[in-house]
TORDREN-719379 format. One record per residue: residue in three letters; y, z, x of N, C-alpha, C, O, CB in turn. Coordinates in steps of 0.1 Angstrom, whole numbers, plus 5000, padded with zeros to 4 digits. Each point is the difference from the previous one (the first is absolute). Glycine has a CB too. Example, Ala and Ser with C-alpha at 12.3 -4.5 7.8 and 13.67 -1.06 7.14 Angstrom:
BEGIN
Ala494350785132501250004991501250005009500050075010498850054971;Ser502349815015501150005009501150084992501150015005498349775007;
//
This chain:
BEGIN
Unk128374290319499850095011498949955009498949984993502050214993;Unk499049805027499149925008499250145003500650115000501049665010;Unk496950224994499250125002499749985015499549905006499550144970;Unk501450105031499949985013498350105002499650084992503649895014;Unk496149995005498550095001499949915013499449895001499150194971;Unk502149995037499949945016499250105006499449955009502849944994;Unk497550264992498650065007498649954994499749954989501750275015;Unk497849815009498349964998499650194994500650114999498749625029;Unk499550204971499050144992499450065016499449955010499549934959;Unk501650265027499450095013498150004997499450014989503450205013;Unk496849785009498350024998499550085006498850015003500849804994;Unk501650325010499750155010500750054996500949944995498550035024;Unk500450174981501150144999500750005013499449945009499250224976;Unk502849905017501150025009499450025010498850044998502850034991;Unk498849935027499350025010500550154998500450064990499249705026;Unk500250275002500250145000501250035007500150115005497549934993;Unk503649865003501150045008500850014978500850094996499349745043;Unk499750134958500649984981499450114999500950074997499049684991;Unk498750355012499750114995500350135010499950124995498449744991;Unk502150125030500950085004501150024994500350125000498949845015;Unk501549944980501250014994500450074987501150024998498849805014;Unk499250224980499750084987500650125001500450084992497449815003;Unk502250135025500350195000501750024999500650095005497050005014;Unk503049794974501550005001499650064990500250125001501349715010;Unk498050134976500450084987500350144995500650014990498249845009;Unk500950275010501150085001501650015001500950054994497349985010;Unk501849915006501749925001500549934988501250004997498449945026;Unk499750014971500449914988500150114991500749974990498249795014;Unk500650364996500450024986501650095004501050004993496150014992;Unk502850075030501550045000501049875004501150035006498050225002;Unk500649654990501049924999500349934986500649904998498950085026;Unk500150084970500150024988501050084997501149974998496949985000;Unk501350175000501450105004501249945002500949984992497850155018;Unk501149855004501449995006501049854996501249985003497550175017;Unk500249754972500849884994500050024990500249904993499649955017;Unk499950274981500450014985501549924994500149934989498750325014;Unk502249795006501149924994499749865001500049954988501750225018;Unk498149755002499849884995499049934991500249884996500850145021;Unk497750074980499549944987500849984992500249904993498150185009;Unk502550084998500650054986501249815002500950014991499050425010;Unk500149485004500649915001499549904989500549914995500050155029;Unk498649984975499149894993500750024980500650104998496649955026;Unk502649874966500349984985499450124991498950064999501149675005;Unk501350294991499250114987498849994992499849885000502150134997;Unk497150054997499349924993500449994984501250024998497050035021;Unk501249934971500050004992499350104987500249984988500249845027;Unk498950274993499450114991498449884994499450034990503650155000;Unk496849765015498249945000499250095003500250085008500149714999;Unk498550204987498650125008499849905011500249874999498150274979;Unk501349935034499149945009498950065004500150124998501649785009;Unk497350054998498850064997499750035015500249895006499249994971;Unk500150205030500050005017498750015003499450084993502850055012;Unk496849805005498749984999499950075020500849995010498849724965;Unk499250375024499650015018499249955006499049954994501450225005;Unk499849815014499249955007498350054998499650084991502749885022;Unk496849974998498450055001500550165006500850055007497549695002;Unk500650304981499650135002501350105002500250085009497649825001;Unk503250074980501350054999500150074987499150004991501949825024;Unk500250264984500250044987501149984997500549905005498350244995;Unk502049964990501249964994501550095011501250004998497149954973;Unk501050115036500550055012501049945012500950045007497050034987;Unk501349805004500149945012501349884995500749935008496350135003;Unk503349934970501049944996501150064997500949934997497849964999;Unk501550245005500850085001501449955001501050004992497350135016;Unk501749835008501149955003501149874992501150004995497450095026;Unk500349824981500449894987500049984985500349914993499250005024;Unk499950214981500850054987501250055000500949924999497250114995;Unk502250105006501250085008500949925000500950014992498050115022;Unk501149784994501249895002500149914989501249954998498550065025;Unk499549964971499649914988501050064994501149965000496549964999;Unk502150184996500450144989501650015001500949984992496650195012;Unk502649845008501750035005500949844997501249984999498050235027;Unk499849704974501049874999500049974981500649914994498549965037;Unk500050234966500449964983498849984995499950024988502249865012;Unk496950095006498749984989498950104999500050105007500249674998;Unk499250204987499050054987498950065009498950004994501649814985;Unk499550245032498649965009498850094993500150104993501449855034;Unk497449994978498250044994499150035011499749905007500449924975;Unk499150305022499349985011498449974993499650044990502150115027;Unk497549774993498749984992498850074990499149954993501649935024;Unk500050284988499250094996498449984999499550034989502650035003;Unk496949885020498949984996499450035015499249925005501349924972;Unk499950295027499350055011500349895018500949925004497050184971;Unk501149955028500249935014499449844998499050004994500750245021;Unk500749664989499849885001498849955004500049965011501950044992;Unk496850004991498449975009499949884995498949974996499750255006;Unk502349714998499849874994499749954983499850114994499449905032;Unk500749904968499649954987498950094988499649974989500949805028;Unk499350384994498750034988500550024984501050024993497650115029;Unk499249864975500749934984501050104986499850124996497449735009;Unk503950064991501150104995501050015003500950014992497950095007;Unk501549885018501350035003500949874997501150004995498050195024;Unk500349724985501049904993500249994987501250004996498349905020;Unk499550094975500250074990501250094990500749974990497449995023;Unk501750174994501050124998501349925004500849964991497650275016;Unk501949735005501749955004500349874989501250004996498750065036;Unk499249844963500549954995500750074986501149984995497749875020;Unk500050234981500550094987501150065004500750054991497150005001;Unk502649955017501550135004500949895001501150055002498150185016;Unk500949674982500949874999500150004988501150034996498349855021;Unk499850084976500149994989500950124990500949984992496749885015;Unk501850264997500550114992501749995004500850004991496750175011;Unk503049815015501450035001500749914990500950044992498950025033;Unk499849764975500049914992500550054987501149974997497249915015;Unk501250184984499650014984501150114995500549994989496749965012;Unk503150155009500750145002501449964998500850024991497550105025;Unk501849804999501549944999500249854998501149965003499350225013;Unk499249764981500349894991500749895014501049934998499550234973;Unk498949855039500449915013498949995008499150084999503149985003;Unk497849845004499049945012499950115007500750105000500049675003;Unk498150225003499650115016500349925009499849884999498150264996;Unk502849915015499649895016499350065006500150124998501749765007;Unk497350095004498550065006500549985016500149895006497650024971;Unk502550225030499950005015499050075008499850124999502349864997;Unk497249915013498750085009500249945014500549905005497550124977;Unk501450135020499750025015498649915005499050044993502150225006;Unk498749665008498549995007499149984989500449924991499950245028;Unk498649904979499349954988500650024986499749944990498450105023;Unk502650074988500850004985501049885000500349964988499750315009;Unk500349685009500649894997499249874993500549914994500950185024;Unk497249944984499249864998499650084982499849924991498849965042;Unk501250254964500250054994501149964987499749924991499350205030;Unk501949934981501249914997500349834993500549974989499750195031;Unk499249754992500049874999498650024987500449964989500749935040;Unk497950144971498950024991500749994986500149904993498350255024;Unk502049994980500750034991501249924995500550004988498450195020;Unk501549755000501349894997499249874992500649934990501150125036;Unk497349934978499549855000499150064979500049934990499349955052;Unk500350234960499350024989500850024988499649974989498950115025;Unk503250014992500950054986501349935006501050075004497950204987;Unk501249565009501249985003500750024988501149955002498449925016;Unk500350184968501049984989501150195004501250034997496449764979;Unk501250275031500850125006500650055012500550115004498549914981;Unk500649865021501050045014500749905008499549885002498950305002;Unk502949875000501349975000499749915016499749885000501950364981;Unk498549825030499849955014499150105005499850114995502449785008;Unk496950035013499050075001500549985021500349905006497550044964;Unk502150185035500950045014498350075007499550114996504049984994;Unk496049835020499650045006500250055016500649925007498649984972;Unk500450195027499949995017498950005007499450114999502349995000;Unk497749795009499549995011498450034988499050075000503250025027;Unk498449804965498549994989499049905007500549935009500950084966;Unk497349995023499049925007499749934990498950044996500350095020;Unk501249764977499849964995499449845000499949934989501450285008;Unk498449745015499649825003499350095014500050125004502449624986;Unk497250135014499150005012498550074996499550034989502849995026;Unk497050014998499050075000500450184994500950075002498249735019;Unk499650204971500150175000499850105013500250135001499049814976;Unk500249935034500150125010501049955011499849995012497750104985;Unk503649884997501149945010501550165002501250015005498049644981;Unk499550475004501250125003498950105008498849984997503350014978;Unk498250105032499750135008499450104992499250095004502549885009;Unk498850014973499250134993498949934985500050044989502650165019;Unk496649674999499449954991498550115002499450014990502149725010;Unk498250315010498850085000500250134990499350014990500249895035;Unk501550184977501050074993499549994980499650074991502649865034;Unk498049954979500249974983498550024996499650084991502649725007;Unk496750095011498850014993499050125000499050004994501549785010;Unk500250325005499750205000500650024991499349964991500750145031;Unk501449944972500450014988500049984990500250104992500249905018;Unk499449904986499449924988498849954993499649954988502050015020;Unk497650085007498549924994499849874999498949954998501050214990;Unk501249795014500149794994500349945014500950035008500549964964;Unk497549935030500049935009500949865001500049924991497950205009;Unk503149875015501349884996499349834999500649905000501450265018;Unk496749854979499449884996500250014989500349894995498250075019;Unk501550154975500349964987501149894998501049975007498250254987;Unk500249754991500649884991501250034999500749905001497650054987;Unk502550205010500750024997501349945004501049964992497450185005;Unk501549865018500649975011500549825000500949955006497650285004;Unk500749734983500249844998501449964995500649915005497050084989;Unk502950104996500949914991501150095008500749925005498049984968;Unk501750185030501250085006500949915001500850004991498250165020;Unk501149745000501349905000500649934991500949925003498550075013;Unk500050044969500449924989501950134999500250125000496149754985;Unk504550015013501150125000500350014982499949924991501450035038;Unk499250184971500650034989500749894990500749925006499450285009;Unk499849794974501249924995501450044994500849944993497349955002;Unk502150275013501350025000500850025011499350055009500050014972;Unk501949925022500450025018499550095010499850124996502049834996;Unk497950035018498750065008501149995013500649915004496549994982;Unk502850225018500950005016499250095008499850124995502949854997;Unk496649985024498950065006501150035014500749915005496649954983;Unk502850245015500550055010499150025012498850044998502650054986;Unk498949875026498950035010500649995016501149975001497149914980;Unk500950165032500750025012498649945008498850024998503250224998;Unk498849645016499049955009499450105008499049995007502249814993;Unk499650314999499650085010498750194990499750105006503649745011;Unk496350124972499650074991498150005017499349915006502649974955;Unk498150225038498750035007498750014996498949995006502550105003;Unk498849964971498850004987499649874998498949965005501950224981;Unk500049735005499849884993500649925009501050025007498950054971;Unk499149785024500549935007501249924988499949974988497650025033;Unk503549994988501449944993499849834992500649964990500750185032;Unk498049834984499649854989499550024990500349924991499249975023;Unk499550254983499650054988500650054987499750024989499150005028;Unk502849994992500950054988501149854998500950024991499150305018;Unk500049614994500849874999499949894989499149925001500750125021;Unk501149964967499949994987499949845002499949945011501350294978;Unk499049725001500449835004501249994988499949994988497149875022;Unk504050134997501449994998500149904986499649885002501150165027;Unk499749994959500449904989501350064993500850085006496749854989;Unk502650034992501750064998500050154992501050054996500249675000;Unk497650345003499750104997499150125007499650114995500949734988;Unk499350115033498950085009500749985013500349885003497250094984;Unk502950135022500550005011499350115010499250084995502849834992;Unk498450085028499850095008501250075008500949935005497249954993;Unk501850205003501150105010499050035012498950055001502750094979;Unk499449825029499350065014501350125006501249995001497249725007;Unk500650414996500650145003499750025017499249915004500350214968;Unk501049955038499450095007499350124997500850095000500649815008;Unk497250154989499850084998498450025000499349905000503050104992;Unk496950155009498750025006499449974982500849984991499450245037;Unk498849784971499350014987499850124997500350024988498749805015;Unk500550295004500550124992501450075003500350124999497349904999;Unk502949935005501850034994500649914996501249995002499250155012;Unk498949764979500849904993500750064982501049954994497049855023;Unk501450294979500250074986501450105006500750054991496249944996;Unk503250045030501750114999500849885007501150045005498350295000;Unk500449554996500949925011501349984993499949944989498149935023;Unk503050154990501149994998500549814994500349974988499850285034;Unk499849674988499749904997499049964985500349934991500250085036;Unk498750044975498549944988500350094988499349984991498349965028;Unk503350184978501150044990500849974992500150014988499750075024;Unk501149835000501149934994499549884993500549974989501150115027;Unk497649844988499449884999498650034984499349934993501149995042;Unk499950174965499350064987501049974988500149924992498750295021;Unk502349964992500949994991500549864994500149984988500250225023;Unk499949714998500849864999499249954992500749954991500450015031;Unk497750014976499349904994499950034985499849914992499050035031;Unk501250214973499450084989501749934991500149974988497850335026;Unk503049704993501750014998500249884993500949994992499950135030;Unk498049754980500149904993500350034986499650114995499049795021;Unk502049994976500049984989498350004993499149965008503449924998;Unk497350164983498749914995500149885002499149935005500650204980;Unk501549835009499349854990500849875011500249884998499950254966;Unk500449985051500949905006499350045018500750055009502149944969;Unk496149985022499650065014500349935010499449894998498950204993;Unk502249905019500149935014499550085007499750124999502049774999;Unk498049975017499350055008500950095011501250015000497149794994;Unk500950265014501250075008500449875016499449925006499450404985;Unk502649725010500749905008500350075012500850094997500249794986;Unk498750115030500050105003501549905009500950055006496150144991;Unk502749645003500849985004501549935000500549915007497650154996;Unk502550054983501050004989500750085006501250004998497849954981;Unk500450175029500950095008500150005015499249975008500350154974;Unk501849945020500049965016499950175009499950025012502049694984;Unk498150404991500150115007498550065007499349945008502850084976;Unk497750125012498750044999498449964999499050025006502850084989;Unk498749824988498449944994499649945008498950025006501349944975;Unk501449885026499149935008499450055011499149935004501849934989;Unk499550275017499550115010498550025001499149985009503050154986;Unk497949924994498750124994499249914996498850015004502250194988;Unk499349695000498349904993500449875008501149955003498450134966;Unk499249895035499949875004499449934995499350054992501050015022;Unk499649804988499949854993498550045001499650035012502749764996;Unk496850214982498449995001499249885005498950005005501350154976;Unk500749745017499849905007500249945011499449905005500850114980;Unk500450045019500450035020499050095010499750114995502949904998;Unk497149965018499150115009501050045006500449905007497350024997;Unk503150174996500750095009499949995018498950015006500650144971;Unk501549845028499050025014499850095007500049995012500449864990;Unk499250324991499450085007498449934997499250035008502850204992;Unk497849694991498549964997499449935013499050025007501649954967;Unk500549935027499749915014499850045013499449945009501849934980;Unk499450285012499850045015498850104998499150005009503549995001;Unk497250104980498750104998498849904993498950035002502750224994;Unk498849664998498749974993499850024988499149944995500250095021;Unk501850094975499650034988500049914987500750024989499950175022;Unk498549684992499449914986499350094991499549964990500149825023;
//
């Protein structure tokens, strides 16, 4: 499998025509709604736990949606139960891995770990620490490479958290998981700059590129199905997703992460 990584590392957060754009995310979630039938397009699951992680300064509220749907397509789903998201304080990573561990042990199968925004890095943490217990790891519009101040709500984090994005912490993040790792993400995301979420392609780590705002990326209809689909994998037989194996919809809705689109070329949106 040849590894593709044709984006550079963002070293700014989105301008401000990408964080005008954020105020679609209402729309995204009634278009949600209104494309329920075509997620519902997407593969049965298997009855696996999945584990659902929130964004900064989020709760388990705000996964609702992509649980719900998780739930309706067959799986096991988990919300993080550990309050609102203020980032890494000491314990919380901690506790979620223990709740991995516990589903682990309960039901006698892998977790796959899905996050929003920092719960996705969340997620990847936890993947890299308990790969003997988790199955695949689905993030959206994770910040995971680049600068820590290459997203909009890095000030955000260091009010929140107390931890400043110079920590060490922050160093190893792009190290990816050693179990299949699929990062969903939108050029057009107005929070996290998009290079920050851009995996480097091997036969076990991919990217999906979506239309959609960063906070309505957790009801996008699109970033749903592309959930479902990936969770749908086999364990022990994962492929990557193809988006250009189909000639209907998929290829419509996701585009080549490796291509600049050319609404990029007439607005600018690198």
């Amino acid at each position: 499998m040849r590894s593709r990584n044709h984006a550079t590392e963002a070293d700014s957060a989105p301008g401000v025509v990408r964080l005008a754009l954020e105020m679609r995310a209402p729309w995204e979630l009634g278009a949600a709604l209104a494309a329920y039938p075509f997620a519902h397009l997407a593969p049965k699951g298997d009855g696996h736990p999945v584990m659902v992680f929130p964004g900064l300064a989020a709760g388990d509220i705000t996964t609702v949606v992509i649980r719900r749907f998780l739930a309706d397509r067959g799986y096991d789903t988990h919300a993080w139960e550990q309050g609102l998201n203020f980032g890494p304080k000491p314990g919380v990573l901690e506790a979620c891995m223990d709740k991995v561990k516990e589903i682990h042990a309960r039901t006698g199968r892998k977790v796959s770990l899905v996050g929003w925004s920092l719960g996705g890095v969340y997620a990847r943490e936890i993947a890299k620490a308990l790969p003997e217990h988790t199955r695949v790891v689905v993030t959206l519009g994770s910040p995971f490479k680049g600068s820590p101040r290459s997203t909009n709500a890095w000030r955000i984090y260091e009010l929140v958290s107390g931890e400043s994005v110079d920590s060490e912490r922050f160093a190893t993040l792009k190290v990816r998981p050693s179990v299949p790792t699929t990062s969903i993400f939108s050029r057009t995301d107005g929070v996290v700059a998009w290079q920050c979420s851009m995996e480097d392609e091997t036969a076990s780590s991919e990217n999906i590129e979506i239309h959609a705002s960063h906070l309505g990326m957790g009801a996008n209809p699109t970033a749903l199905y592309a959930i479902a689909d990936r969770l749908a994998q086999p364990e022990d037989d994962w492929k990557r997703f193809d988006r250009d194996a189909h000639t209907g919809v998929k290829k419509l809705l996701y585009w080549d992460p490796q291509r600049t689109p050319l609404f990029q070329h007439l607005f600018g949106l690198y």
